[in-house]
One Martini backbone bead per residue (centre of mass of N, CA, C, O) as a GRO file, in nm:
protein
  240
    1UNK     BB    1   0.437   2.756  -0.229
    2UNK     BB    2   0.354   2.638  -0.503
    3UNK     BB    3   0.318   2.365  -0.684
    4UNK     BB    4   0.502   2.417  -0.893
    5UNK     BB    5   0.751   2.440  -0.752
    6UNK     BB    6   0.732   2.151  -0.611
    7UNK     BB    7   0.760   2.004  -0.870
    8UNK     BB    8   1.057   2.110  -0.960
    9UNK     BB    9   1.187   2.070  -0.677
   10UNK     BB   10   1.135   1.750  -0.707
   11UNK     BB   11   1.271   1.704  -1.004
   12UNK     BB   12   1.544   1.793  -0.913
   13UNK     BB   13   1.629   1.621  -0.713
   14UNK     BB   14   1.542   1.354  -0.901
   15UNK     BB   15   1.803   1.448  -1.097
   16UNK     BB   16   2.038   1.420  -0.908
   17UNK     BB   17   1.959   1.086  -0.866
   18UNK     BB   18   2.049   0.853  -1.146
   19UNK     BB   19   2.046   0.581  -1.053
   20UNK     BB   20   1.901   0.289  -1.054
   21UNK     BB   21   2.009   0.257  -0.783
   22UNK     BB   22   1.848   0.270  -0.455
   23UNK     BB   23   1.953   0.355  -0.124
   24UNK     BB   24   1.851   0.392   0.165
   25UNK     BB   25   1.963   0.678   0.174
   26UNK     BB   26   1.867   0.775  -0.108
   27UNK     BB   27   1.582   0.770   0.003
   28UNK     BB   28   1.584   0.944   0.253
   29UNK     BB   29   1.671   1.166   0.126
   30UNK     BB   30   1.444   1.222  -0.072
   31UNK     BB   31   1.232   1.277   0.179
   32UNK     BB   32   1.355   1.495   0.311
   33UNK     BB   33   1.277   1.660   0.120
   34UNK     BB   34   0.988   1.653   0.083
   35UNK     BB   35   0.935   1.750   0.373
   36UNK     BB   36   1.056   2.039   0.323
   37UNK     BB   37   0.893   2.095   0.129
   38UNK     BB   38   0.630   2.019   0.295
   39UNK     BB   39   0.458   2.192   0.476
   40UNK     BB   40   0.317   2.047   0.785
   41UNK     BB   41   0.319   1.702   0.690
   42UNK     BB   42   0.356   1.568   0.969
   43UNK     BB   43   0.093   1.592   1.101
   44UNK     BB   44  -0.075   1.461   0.861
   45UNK     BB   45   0.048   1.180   0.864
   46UNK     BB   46  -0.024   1.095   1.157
   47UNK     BB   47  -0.313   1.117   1.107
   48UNK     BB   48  -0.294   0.887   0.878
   49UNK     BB   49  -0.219   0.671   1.086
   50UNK     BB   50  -0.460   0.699   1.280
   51UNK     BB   51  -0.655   0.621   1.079
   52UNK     BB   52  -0.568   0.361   0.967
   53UNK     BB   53  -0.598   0.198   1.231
   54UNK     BB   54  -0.905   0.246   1.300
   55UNK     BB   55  -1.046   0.159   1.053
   56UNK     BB   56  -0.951  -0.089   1.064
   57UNK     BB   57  -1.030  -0.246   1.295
   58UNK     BB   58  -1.298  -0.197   1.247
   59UNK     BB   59  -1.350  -0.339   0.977
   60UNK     BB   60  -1.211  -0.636   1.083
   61UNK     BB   61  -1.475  -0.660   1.287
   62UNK     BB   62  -1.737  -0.588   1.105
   63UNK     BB   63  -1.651  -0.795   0.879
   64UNK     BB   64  -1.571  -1.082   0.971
   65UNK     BB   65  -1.797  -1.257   0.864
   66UNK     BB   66  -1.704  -1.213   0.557
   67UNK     BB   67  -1.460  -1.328   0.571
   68UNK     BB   68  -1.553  -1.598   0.609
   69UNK     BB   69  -1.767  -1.630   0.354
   70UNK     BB   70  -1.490  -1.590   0.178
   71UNK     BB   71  -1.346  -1.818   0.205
   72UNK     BB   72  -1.525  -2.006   0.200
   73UNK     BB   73  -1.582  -2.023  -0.092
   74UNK     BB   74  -1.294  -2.046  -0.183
   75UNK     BB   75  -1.249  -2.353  -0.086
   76UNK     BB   76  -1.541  -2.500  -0.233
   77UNK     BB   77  -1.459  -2.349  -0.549
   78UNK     BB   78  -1.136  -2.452  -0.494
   79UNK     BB   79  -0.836  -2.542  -0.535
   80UNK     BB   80  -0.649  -2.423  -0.252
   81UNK     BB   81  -0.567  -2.142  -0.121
   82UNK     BB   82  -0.733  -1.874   0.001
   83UNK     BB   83  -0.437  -1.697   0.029
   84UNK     BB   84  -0.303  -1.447  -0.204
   85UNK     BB   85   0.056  -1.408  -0.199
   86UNK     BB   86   0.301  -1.166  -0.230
   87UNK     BB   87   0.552  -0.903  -0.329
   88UNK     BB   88   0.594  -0.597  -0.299
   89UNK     BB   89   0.579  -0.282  -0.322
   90UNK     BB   90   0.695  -0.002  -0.089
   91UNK     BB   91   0.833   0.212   0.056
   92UNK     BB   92   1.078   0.321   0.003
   93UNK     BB   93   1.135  -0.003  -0.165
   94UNK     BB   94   0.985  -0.213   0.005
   95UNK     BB   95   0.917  -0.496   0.078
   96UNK     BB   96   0.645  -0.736   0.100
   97UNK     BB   97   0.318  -0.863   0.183
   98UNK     BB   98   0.014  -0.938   0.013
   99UNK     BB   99  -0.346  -1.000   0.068
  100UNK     BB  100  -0.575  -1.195  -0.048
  101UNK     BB  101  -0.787  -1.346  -0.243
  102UNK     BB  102  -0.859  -1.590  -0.417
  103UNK     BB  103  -0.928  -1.595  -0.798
  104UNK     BB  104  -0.741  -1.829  -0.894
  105UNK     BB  105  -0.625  -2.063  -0.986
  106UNK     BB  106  -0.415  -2.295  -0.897
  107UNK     BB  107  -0.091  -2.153  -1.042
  108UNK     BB  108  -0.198  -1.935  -1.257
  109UNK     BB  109   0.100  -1.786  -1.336
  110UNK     BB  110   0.190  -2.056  -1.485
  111UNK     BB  111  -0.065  -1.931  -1.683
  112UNK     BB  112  -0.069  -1.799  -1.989
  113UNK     BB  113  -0.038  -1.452  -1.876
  114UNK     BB  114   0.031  -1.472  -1.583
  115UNK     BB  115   0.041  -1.177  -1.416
  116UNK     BB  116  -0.202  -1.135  -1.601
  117UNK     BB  117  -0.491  -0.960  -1.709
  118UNK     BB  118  -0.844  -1.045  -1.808
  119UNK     BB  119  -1.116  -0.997  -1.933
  120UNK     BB  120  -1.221  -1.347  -1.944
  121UNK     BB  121  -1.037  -1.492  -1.789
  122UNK     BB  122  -1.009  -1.865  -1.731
  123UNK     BB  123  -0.879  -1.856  -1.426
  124UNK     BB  124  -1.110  -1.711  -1.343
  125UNK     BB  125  -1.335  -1.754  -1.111
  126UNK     BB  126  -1.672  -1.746  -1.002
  127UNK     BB  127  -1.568  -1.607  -0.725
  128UNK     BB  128  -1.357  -1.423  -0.821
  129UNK     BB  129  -1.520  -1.254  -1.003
  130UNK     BB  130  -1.709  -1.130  -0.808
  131UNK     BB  131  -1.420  -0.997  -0.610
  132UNK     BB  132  -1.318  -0.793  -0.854
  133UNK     BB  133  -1.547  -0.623  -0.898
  134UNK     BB  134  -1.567  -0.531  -0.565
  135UNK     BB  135  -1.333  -0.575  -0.412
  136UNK     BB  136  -1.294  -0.810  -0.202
  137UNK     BB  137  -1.005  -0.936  -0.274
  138UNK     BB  138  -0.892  -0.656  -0.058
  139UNK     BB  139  -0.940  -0.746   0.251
  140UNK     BB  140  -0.684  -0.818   0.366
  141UNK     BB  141  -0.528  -0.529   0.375
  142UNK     BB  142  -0.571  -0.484   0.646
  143UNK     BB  143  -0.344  -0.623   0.767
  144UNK     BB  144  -0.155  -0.424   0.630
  145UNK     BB  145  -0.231  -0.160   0.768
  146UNK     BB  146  -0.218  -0.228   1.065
  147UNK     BB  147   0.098  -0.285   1.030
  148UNK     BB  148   0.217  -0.056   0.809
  149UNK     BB  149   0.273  -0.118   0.474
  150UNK     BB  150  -0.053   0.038   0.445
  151UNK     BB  151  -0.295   0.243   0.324
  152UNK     BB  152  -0.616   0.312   0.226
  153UNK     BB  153  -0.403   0.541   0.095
  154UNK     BB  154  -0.242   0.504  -0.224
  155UNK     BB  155   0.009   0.389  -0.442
  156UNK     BB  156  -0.032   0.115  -0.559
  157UNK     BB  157   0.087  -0.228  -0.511
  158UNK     BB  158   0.361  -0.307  -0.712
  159UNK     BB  159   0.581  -0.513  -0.818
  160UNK     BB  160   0.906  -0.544  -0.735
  161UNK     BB  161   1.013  -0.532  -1.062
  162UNK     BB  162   0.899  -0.236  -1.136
  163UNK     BB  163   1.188  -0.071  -1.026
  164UNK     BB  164   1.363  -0.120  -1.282
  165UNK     BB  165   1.137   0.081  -1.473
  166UNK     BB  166   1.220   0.338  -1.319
  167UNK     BB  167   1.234   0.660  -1.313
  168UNK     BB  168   1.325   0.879  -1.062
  169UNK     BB  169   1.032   1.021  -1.095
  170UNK     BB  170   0.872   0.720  -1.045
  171UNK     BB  171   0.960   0.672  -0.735
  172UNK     BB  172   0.808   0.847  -0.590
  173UNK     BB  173   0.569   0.732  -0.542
  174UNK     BB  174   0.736   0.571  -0.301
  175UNK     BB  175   0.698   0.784  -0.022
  176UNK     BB  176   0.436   0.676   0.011
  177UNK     BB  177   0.225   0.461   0.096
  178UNK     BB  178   0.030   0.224   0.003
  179UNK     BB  179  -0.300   0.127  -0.120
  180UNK     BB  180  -0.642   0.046  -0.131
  181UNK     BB  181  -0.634   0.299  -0.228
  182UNK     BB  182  -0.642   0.592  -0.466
  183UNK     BB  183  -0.648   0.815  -0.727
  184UNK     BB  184  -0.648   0.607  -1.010
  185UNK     BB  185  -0.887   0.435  -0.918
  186UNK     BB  186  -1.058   0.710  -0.951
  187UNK     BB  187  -0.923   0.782  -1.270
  188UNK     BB  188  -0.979   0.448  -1.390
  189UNK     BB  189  -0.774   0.269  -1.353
  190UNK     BB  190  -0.695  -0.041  -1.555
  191UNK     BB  191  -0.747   0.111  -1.776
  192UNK     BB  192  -0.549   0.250  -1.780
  193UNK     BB  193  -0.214   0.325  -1.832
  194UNK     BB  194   0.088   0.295  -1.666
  195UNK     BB  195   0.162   0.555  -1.694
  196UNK     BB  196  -0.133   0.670  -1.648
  197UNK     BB  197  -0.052   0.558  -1.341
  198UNK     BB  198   0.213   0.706  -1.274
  199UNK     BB  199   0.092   0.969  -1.268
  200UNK     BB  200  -0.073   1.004  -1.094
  201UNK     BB  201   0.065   0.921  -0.828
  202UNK     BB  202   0.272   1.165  -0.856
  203UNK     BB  203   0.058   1.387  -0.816
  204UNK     BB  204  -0.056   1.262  -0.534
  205UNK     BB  205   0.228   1.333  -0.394
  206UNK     BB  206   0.248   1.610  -0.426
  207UNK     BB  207  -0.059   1.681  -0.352
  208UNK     BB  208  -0.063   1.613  -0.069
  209UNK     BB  209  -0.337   1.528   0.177
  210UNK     BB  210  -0.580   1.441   0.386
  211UNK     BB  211  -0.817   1.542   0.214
  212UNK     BB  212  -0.778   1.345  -0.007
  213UNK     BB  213  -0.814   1.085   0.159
  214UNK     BB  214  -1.097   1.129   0.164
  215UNK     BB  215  -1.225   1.166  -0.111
  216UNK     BB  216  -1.138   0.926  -0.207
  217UNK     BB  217  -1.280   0.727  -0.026
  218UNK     BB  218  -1.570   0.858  -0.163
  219UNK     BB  219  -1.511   0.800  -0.454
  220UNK     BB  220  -1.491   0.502  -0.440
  221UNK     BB  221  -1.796   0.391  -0.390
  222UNK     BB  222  -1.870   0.403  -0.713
  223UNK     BB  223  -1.651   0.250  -0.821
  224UNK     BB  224  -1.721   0.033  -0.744
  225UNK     BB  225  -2.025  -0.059  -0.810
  226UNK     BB  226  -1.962  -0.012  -1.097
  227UNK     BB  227  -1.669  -0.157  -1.183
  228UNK     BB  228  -1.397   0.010  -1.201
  229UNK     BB  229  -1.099  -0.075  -1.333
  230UNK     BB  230  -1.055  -0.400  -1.287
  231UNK     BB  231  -0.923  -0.445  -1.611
  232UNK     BB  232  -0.659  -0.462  -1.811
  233UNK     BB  233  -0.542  -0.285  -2.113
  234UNK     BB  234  -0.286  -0.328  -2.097
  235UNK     BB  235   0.064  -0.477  -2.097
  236UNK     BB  236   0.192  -0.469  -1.795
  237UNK     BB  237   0.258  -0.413  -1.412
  238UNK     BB  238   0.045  -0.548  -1.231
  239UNK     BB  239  -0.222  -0.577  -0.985
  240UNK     BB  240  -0.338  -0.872  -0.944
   0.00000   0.00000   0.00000
Protein backbone atom coordinates (compact mmCIF):
# COMPACT_ATOMS: atom_id res chain seq x y z
CA UNK A 1 0.00 0.00 0.00
CA UNK A 2 1.16 3.50 -0.90
CA UNK A 3 1.67 6.38 1.60
CA UNK A 4 -1.56 8.40 -0.33
CA UNK A 5 -3.46 5.16 0.67
CA UNK A 6 -2.43 4.81 3.88
CA UNK A 7 -2.98 8.47 4.13
CA UNK A 8 -6.47 8.20 3.25
CA UNK A 9 -7.72 5.43 5.23
CA UNK A 10 -6.06 7.24 8.34
CA UNK A 11 -8.26 10.21 7.00
CA UNK A 12 -11.41 7.68 6.83
CA UNK A 13 -10.45 6.27 10.14
CA UNK A 14 -10.38 9.36 11.82
CA UNK A 15 -13.32 10.90 10.06
CA UNK A 16 -15.66 8.12 11.35
CA UNK A 17 -14.78 9.11 14.90
CA UNK A 18 -15.90 12.93 15.57
CA UNK A 19 -16.96 13.73 19.14
CA UNK A 20 -14.91 16.13 20.21
CA UNK A 21 -14.11 14.74 23.45
CA UNK A 22 -12.06 10.85 22.71
CA UNK A 23 -12.24 8.16 25.46
CA UNK A 24 -9.43 6.04 25.84
CA UNK A 25 -11.58 2.97 24.02
CA UNK A 26 -11.99 5.47 21.22
CA UNK A 27 -8.06 5.86 21.54
CA UNK A 28 -6.98 2.76 21.15
CA UNK A 29 -9.04 2.17 18.07
CA UNK A 30 -7.40 4.70 16.23
CA UNK A 31 -4.27 3.04 17.21
CA UNK A 32 -5.22 -0.17 16.56
CA UNK A 33 -5.93 1.00 12.94
CA UNK A 34 -2.84 2.51 12.77
CA UNK A 35 -1.13 -0.44 13.59
CA UNK A 36 -3.07 -2.59 11.36
CA UNK A 37 -2.64 -0.04 8.50
CA UNK A 38 1.36 0.66 9.22
CA UNK A 39 3.02 -3.28 8.30
CA UNK A 40 5.47 -4.83 10.15
CA UNK A 41 5.61 -1.67 12.16
CA UNK A 42 5.34 -3.17 15.89
CA UNK A 43 8.67 -4.48 16.05
CA UNK A 44 10.24 -1.04 14.74
CA UNK A 45 8.28 0.42 17.87
CA UNK A 46 10.07 -1.89 19.70
CA UNK A 47 13.46 -1.01 18.64
CA UNK A 48 12.23 2.74 19.27
CA UNK A 49 11.63 1.76 22.70
CA UNK A 50 14.77 0.03 22.76
CA UNK A 51 17.07 2.62 21.40
CA UNK A 52 14.99 5.11 24.00
CA UNK A 53 16.59 3.44 26.50
CA UNK A 54 20.14 2.74 25.71
CA UNK A 55 20.82 6.06 24.52
CA UNK A 56 18.91 8.16 27.42
CA UNK A 57 20.87 5.94 30.29
CA UNK A 58 24.11 6.78 28.13
CA UNK A 59 23.46 9.96 27.95
CA UNK A 60 22.30 11.09 31.74
CA UNK A 61 25.47 9.15 32.88
CA UNK A 62 27.56 11.06 30.50
CA UNK A 63 25.80 14.51 30.66
CA UNK A 64 25.70 14.37 34.62
CA UNK A 65 28.11 16.62 35.13
CA UNK A 66 26.71 19.13 32.89
CA UNK A 67 23.64 18.50 34.38
CA UNK A 68 25.24 19.73 37.41
CA UNK A 69 26.57 22.96 35.79
CA UNK A 70 23.34 23.84 35.07
CA UNK A 71 21.50 23.61 38.13
CA UNK A 72 24.78 25.71 39.43
CA UNK A 73 24.01 28.11 37.46
CA UNK A 74 20.28 28.53 37.26
CA UNK A 75 20.06 28.36 41.28
CA UNK A 76 22.94 31.43 41.95
CA UNK A 77 21.58 33.79 38.94
CA UNK A 78 18.07 33.46 39.59
CA UNK A 79 15.39 32.84 42.86
CA UNK A 80 13.20 29.96 42.20
CA UNK A 81 13.19 26.07 41.38
CA UNK A 82 15.97 24.66 38.87
CA UNK A 83 13.32 22.79 37.26
CA UNK A 84 10.60 23.82 35.46
CA UNK A 85 7.87 21.14 35.76
CA UNK A 86 4.36 21.42 33.74
CA UNK A 87 2.09 18.85 32.70
CA UNK A 88 1.79 17.91 29.19
CA UNK A 89 -0.09 16.30 26.48
CA UNK A 90 1.47 12.55 25.62
CA UNK A 91 0.77 9.25 23.80
CA UNK A 92 -3.16 8.73 23.05
CA UNK A 93 -3.79 12.22 25.08
CA UNK A 94 -2.58 11.06 28.50
CA UNK A 95 -1.00 13.65 30.33
CA UNK A 96 2.40 13.76 32.17
CA UNK A 97 4.91 16.35 33.75
CA UNK A 98 7.96 17.21 31.51
CA UNK A 99 10.76 18.41 33.34
CA UNK A 100 13.41 21.56 31.77
CA UNK A 101 15.44 23.50 33.63
CA UNK A 102 14.01 26.97 34.36
CA UNK A 103 15.02 29.75 31.56
CA UNK A 104 12.92 32.30 33.13
CA UNK A 105 11.93 34.13 36.67
CA UNK A 106 10.21 32.43 39.21
CA UNK A 107 6.27 33.12 38.22
CA UNK A 108 6.58 34.09 34.70
CA UNK A 109 3.49 32.52 33.29
CA UNK A 110 1.95 34.83 35.55
CA UNK A 111 3.51 37.40 33.88
CA UNK A 112 3.25 39.34 30.74
CA UNK A 113 2.96 37.02 28.09
CA UNK A 114 1.79 34.02 29.81
CA UNK A 115 2.53 30.89 28.35
CA UNK A 116 3.76 32.43 25.13
CA UNK A 117 7.44 33.34 24.73
CA UNK A 118 9.19 35.57 22.40
CA UNK A 119 12.89 36.64 21.11
CA UNK A 120 13.98 39.37 23.62
CA UNK A 121 11.16 38.08 25.99
CA UNK A 122 12.40 40.61 28.93
CA UNK A 123 11.37 37.21 31.69
CA UNK A 124 13.90 34.95 30.19
CA UNK A 125 16.70 35.33 32.16
CA UNK A 126 20.44 35.55 31.10
CA UNK A 127 21.40 32.07 31.24
CA UNK A 128 17.91 31.09 30.59
CA UNK A 129 18.78 33.02 27.23
CA UNK A 130 21.73 30.73 26.69
CA UNK A 131 20.33 27.58 27.44
CA UNK A 132 17.41 27.90 25.02
CA UNK A 133 19.70 29.15 22.02
CA UNK A 134 21.28 25.87 22.81
CA UNK A 135 18.18 24.28 23.86
CA UNK A 136 20.44 22.65 27.04
CA UNK A 137 17.41 23.48 29.17
CA UNK A 138 15.74 20.20 27.73
CA UNK A 139 18.10 18.22 29.00
CA UNK A 140 15.88 16.91 31.94
CA UNK A 141 13.45 15.27 29.33
CA UNK A 142 16.03 12.33 29.31
CA UNK A 143 14.62 11.36 32.41
CA UNK A 144 10.89 11.59 31.03
CA UNK A 145 12.63 9.50 28.07
CA UNK A 146 13.83 6.98 30.53
CA UNK A 147 10.66 6.44 32.27
CA UNK A 148 8.60 6.12 28.80
CA UNK A 149 6.53 9.73 28.59
CA UNK A 150 8.95 10.51 25.79
CA UNK A 151 10.98 9.24 22.97
CA UNK A 152 14.38 10.66 21.50
CA UNK A 153 11.77 11.49 18.41
CA UNK A 154 7.78 12.50 18.22
CA UNK A 155 5.77 14.93 17.73
CA UNK A 156 6.66 17.74 20.54
CA UNK A 157 4.85 17.64 23.83
CA UNK A 158 2.44 20.25 23.75
CA UNK A 159 0.05 21.73 26.57
CA UNK A 160 -2.85 19.76 27.98
CA UNK A 161 -5.49 22.67 26.75
CA UNK A 162 -4.38 22.42 23.18
CA UNK A 163 -6.20 18.95 22.66
CA UNK A 164 -9.66 20.66 23.08
CA UNK A 165 -8.44 22.67 19.57
CA UNK A 166 -7.41 19.86 17.75
CA UNK A 167 -9.62 18.05 15.13
CA UNK A 168 -9.72 14.53 14.81
CA UNK A 169 -7.25 14.83 12.01
CA UNK A 170 -4.52 16.73 14.30
CA UNK A 171 -5.12 14.05 17.14
CA UNK A 172 -3.23 11.57 15.18
CA UNK A 173 -0.25 13.66 16.36
CA UNK A 174 -0.91 12.04 19.57
CA UNK A 175 -0.57 7.95 18.37
CA UNK A 176 3.45 8.14 18.99
CA UNK A 177 4.92 9.15 21.92
CA UNK A 178 6.43 13.02 22.01
CA UNK A 179 10.07 13.77 21.65
CA UNK A 180 12.95 15.53 22.44
CA UNK A 181 13.15 16.49 18.91
CA UNK A 182 10.74 16.23 15.80
CA UNK A 183 10.32 16.42 12.25
CA UNK A 184 8.93 19.62 12.42
CA UNK A 185 12.06 21.05 14.64
CA UNK A 186 14.12 20.25 12.17
CA UNK A 187 11.87 21.95 9.61
CA UNK A 188 11.81 25.22 11.20
CA UNK A 189 10.72 24.41 14.73
CA UNK A 190 8.57 27.66 16.20
CA UNK A 191 9.80 29.94 13.48
CA UNK A 192 6.71 28.09 11.62
CA UNK A 193 3.12 28.97 12.18
CA UNK A 194 1.15 26.32 14.99
CA UNK A 195 -0.73 24.84 12.21
CA UNK A 196 2.10 24.22 9.88
CA UNK A 197 3.73 22.59 12.93
CA UNK A 198 0.79 20.22 13.17
CA UNK A 199 0.97 19.35 10.03
CA UNK A 200 4.87 18.00 9.94
CA UNK A 201 3.93 16.10 13.09
CA UNK A 202 0.34 14.49 10.96
CA UNK A 203 3.01 13.65 8.38
CA UNK A 204 5.95 12.22 10.79
CA UNK A 205 2.94 9.88 12.07
CA UNK A 206 1.91 8.69 8.59
CA UNK A 207 5.33 8.40 7.27
CA UNK A 208 6.93 7.07 10.21
CA UNK A 209 9.76 4.51 10.29
CA UNK A 210 12.89 3.97 12.55
CA UNK A 211 14.79 5.26 9.86
CA UNK A 212 13.31 8.42 10.10
CA UNK A 213 14.00 8.92 13.76
CA UNK A 214 18.13 8.37 13.06
CA UNK A 215 17.63 10.99 10.39
CA UNK A 216 15.74 13.02 12.37
CA UNK A 217 18.54 12.86 15.11
CA UNK A 218 21.40 13.60 12.80
CA UNK A 219 19.56 16.50 11.41
CA UNK A 220 18.74 18.04 14.94
CA UNK A 221 22.68 18.73 15.55
CA UNK A 222 23.51 21.50 13.48
CA UNK A 223 19.79 22.69 13.79
CA UNK A 224 20.76 23.29 17.66
CA UNK A 225 24.27 24.76 16.69
CA UNK A 226 22.46 27.29 14.11
CA UNK A 227 19.85 27.73 16.98
CA UNK A 228 17.38 27.18 14.89
CA UNK A 229 13.18 27.87 15.39
CA UNK A 230 14.01 28.62 19.12
CA UNK A 231 11.24 31.26 19.59
CA UNK A 232 7.58 31.20 18.60
CA UNK A 233 6.43 34.04 15.51
CA UNK A 234 2.88 33.74 15.82
CA UNK A 235 0.39 33.37 19.19
CA UNK A 236 -0.28 29.92 19.40
CA UNK A 237 -0.08 27.23 22.22
CA UNK A 238 3.05 27.18 23.14
CA UNK A 239 5.77 24.72 23.70
CA UNK A 240 7.87 26.65 26.03
Amino acid sequence: MNTKNINDNIVQISATINTDFWTEKKWLKVQQSYLSIHKNIRLQLICKRAFDVVISCIAIVSLFPIFLLIALAVKLTSPGQILFCQERLGQLGKPFVIYKFRTMMDGAIHIGAGLDTFKGDPRITPVGKFLREYHLDELPQLFNILCGDMSLVGPRPLLVSSLETYSNLQKRRLLLPPGLTAWEAVKGGLSNSLEERLNLDIWYVDNWNFWLDIMIIFRTIPVVLRQEGVYEQDNGLSDS
